[in-house]
MARSEZA-994089 format. One line per field, with one value per residue (C-alpha): residue in three letters; chain; y, z, x. Coordinates in steps of 0.001 Angstrom, whole numbers. Layout:
<recs>
res: ALA, ...
chain: A, ...
c2: Y, ...
c3: Z, ...
c1: X, ...
</recs>
This chain:
<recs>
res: UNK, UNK, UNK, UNK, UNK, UNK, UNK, UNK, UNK, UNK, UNK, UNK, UNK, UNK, UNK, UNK, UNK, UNK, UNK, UNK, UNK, UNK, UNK, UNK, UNK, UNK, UNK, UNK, UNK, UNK, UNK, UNK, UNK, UNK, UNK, UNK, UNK, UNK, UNK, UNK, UNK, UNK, UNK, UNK, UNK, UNK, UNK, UNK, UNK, UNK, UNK, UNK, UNK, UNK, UNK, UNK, UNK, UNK, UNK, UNK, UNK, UNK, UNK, UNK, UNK, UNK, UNK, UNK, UNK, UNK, UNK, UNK, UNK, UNK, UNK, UNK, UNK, UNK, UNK, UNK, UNK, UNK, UNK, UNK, UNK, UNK, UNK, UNK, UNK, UNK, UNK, UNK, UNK, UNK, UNK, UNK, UNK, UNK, UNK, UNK, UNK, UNK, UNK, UNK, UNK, UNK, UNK, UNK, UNK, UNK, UNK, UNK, UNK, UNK, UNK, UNK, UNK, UNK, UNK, UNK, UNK, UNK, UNK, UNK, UNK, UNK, UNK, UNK, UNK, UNK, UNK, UNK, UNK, UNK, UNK, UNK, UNK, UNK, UNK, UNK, UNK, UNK, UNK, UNK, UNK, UNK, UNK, UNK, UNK, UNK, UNK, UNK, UNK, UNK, UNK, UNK, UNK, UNK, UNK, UNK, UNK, UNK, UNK, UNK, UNK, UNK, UNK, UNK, UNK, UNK, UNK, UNK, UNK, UNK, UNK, UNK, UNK, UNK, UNK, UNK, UNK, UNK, UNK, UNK, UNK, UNK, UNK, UNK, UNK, UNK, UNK, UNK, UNK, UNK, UNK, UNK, UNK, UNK, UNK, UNK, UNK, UNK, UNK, UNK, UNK
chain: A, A, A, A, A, A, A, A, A, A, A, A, A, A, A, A, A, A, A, A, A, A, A, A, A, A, A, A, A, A, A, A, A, A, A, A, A, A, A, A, A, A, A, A, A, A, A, A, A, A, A, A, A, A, A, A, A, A, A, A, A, A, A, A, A, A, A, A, A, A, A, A, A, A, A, A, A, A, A, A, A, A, A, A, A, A, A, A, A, A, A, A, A, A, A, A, A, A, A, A, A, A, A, A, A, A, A, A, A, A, A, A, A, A, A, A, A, A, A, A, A, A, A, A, A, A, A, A, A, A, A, A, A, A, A, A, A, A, A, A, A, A, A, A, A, A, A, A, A, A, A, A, A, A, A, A, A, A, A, A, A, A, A, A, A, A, A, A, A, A, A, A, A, A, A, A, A, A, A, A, A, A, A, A, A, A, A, A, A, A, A, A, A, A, A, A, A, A, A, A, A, A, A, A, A
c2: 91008, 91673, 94990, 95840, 98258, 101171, 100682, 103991, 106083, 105917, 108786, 109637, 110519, 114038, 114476, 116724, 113055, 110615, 112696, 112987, 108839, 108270, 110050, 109633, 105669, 106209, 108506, 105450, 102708, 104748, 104657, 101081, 100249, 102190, 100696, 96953, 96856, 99845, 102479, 100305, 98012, 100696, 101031, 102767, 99473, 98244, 101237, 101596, 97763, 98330, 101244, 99855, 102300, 102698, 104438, 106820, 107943, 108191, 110336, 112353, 113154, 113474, 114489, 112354, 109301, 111948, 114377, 111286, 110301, 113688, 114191, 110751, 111740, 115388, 113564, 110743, 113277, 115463, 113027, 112133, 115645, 115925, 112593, 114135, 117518, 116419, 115283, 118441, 120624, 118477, 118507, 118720, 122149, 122468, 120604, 117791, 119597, 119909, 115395, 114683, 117259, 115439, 112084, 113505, 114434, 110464, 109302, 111789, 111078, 107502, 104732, 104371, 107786, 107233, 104103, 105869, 109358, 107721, 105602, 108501, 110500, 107881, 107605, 111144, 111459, 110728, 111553, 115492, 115250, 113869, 115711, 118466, 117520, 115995, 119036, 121374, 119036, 118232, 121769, 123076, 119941, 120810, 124460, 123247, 121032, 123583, 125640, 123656, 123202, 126653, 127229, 125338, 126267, 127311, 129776, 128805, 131410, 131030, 130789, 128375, 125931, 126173, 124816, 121737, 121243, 120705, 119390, 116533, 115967, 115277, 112860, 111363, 110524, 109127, 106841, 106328, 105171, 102936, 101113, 100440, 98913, 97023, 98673, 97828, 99291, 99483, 101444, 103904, 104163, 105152, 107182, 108552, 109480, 110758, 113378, 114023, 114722, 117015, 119032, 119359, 120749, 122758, 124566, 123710, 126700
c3: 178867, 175383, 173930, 171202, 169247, 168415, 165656, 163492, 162463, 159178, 157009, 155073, 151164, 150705, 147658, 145943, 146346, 145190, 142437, 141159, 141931, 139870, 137129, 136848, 137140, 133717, 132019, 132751, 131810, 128584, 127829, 128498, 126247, 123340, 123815, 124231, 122265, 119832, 119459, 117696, 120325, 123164, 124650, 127204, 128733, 128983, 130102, 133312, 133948, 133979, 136170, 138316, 138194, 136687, 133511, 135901, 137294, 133811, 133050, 136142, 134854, 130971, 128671, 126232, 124689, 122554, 125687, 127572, 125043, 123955, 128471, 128824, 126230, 128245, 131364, 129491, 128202, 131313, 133134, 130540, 130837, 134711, 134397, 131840, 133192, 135629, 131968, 130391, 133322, 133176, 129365, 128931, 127501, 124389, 121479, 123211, 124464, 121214, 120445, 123968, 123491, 120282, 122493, 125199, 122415, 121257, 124513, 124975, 121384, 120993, 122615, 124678, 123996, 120018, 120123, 121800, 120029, 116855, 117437, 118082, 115130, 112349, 114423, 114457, 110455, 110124, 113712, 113694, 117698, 118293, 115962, 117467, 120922, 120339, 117958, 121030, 123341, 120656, 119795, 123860, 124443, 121779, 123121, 126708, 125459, 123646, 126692, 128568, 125993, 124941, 129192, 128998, 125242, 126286, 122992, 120789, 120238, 120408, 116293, 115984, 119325, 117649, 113767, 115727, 118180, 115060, 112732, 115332, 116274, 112885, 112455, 115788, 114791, 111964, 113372, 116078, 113016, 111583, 115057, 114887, 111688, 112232, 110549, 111203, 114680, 113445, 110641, 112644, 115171, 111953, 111448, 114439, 115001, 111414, 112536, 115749, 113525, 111480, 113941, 116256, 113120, 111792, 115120, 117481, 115358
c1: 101860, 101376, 99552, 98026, 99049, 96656, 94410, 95289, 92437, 90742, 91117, 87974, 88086, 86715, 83653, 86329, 89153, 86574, 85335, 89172, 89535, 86687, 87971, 91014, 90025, 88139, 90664, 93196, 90744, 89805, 93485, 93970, 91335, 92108, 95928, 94510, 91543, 91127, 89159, 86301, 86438, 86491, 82944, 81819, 80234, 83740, 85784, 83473, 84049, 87375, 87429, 84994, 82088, 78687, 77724, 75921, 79163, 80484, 77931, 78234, 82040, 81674, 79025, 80366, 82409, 84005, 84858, 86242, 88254, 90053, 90656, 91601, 95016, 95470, 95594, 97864, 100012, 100324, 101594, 104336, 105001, 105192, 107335, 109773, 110027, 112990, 114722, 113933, 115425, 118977, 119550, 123332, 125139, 126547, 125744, 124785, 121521, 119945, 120114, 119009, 115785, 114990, 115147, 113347, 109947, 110616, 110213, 106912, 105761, 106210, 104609, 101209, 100864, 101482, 99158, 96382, 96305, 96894, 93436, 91665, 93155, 91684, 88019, 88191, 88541, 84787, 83521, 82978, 82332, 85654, 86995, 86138, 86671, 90419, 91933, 91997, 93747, 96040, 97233, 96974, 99508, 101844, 101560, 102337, 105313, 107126, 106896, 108793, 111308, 111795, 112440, 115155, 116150, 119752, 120551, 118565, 115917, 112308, 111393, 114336, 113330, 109569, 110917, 113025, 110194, 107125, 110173, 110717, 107214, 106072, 109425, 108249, 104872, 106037, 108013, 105443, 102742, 105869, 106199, 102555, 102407, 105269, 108190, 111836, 113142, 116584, 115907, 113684, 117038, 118966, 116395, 116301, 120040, 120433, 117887, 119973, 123094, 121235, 119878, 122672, 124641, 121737, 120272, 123320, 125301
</recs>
C-alpha cells in the first residue's frame, strides 16, 4: 500500500516580508529599466508592470519617482557591496593588495551599476528633485565603500587609502562613461593596468 506523503505546511509572509518583497521588486524593476530602456524611457507605469504591482503600492513605498530612483541605486549598490565584501576581506599582502583593491572598485564601479547611476546623473543635471534626492545616496555610498576598504587597508594609512580610493573612482567612472559610449575595451585595460602600476609604486611604498 502506497502513502502519501504529508502535505508540508504553508508558511505565511508576514506584513513586515511582503512590504520588503514589494519593494525590493520595484527597486529591481527600477533598475532594470533604467539599464534596458533609459531614464527617459523609465516610467513609473512601466516599472510597476514589471514588478508586478499597482501604482498604489508604489505609492504606498515612495513619495516619489525621484526617491525611487536615488533607493533603487543604494539598494543596487549595497548589494554589490555585500557581494564583494568576501573579496575585500581576502585581498592579498604585500604589494599585490593595493592592484587587486583597485580591481575590486572596477568591478563595484563599472557595469549595471555604471549604466544606471550614470542615467540618473545626466536627468539629474536639470531635475533639482533628483538632484537632490540622488547626491546623498551617492556620497553615503562612497562613505560606506571606503569603509570597508580602509578595514582592510593593511598599512596604508587612512588619508593615503582615501586619495587611491576617490583617485580610482573618478578613473573608474571614466572608464565606466567610455564603455557606454562605446570606447575601445583594450585600451581601457591598458588603461586600467597602467593605473595599477602606478599605484602599487606610488601608495604600495
Amino acid at each position: 500500500m502506497t502513502t502519501t506523503p504529508p502535505t508540508p505546511p504553508r508558511t505565511h509572509r508576514t506584513q513586515a516580508q511582503r512590504r520588503a518583497e514589494t519593494r525590493a521588486a520595484l527597486l529591481d524593476a527600477t533598475i532594470d529599466c533604467l539599464v534596458e530602456l533609459g531614464y527617459p524611457r523609465t516610467s513609473m507605469q512601466e516599472i510597476c508592470a514589471r514588478a508586478g504591482v499597482s501604482k498604489g503600492a508604489f505609492q504606498h513605498h515612495f513619495a516619489s519617482k525621484s526617491e525611487l530612483m536615488a533607493s533603487a541605486v543604494q539598494h543596487l549598490t549595497t548589494r554589490l557591496q555585500h557581494e564583494r565584501a568576501p573579496e575585500a576581506r581576502e585581498l592579498p599582502d604585500g604589494p599585490e593588495r593595493i592592484a587587486a583593491a583597485i580591481d575590486l572598485l572596477w568591478n563595484s564601479y563599472s557595469g549595471t551599476l555604471a549604466t544606471a547611476a550614470m542615467e540618473l546623473w545626466i536627468a539629474a543635471r536639470t531635475d533639482p528633485d533628483l538632484r537632490c534626492a540622488i547626491r546623498p545616496v551617492d556620497r553615503a555610498l562612497g562613505r560606506s565603500t571606503l569603509e570597508l576598504l580602509t578595514g582592510v587597508s593593511g598599512d596604508l594609512s587612512e588619508e593615503r587609502m582615501q586619495t587611491l580610493f576617490w583617485l580610482t573612482v573618478n578613473l573608474t567612472r571614466g572608464l565606466a562613461l567610455d564603455a557606454e559610449l562605446g570606447g575601445d575595451p583594450h585600451r581601457r585595460e591598458q588603461l586600467l593596468a597602467e593605473w595599477k602600476r602606478i599605484a602599487t609604486r606610488y601608495f604600495g611604498e
